[in-house]
N, C-alpha and C positions, 0 to 999 in steps of 0.2 A: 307423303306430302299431298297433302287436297288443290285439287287446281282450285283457279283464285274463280271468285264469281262477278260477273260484268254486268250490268244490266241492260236490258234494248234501247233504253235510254242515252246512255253511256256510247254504246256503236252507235245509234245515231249520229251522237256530237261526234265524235271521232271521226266518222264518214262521211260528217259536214264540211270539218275543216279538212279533209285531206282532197275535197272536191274544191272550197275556196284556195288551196293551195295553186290544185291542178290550176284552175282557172286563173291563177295568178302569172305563174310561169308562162300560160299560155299566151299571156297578154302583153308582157313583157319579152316573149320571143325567144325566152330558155327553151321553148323542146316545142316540136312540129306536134299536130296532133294525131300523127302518126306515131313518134314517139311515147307520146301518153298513153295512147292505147298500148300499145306494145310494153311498158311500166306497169300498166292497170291491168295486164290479159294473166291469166291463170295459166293460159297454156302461149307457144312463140308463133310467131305468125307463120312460122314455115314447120309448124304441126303439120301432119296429118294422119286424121280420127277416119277410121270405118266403123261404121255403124252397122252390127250385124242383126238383122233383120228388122229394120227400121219400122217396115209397115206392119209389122207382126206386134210391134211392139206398142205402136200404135194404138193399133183396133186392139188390145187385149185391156191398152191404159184408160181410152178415152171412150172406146164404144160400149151402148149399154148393152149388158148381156140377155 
């Protein structure tokens, strides 16, 4: 089975209304916007990430060689 193909266009509108959503709820008093974040976050607020050698990572990504 081929996964389906989406266009950038298409996530756009998608990620348009699901921000008029947010902003709906939010306006109306459904959900804190702490809540939203916490709906909208990839990871939970009571993650926690270590970043192993952050500055190394850094200067290897950003600095010119």
């Amino acid at each position: 089975m081929e996964p389906e193909t989406v266009s950038f266009e298409e996530l756009q509108r998608v990620k348009r209304e699901m921000r008029k959503e947010d902003a709906r709820r939010l306006a109306a008093g459904e959900v804190t916007p702490e809540q939203l974040q916490e709906e909208n976050s990839i990871f939970s607020k009571d993650a926690k990430m270590r970043i192993h050698d952050l500055v190394g990572y850094v200067t290897r990504t950003y600095l010119p060689k």
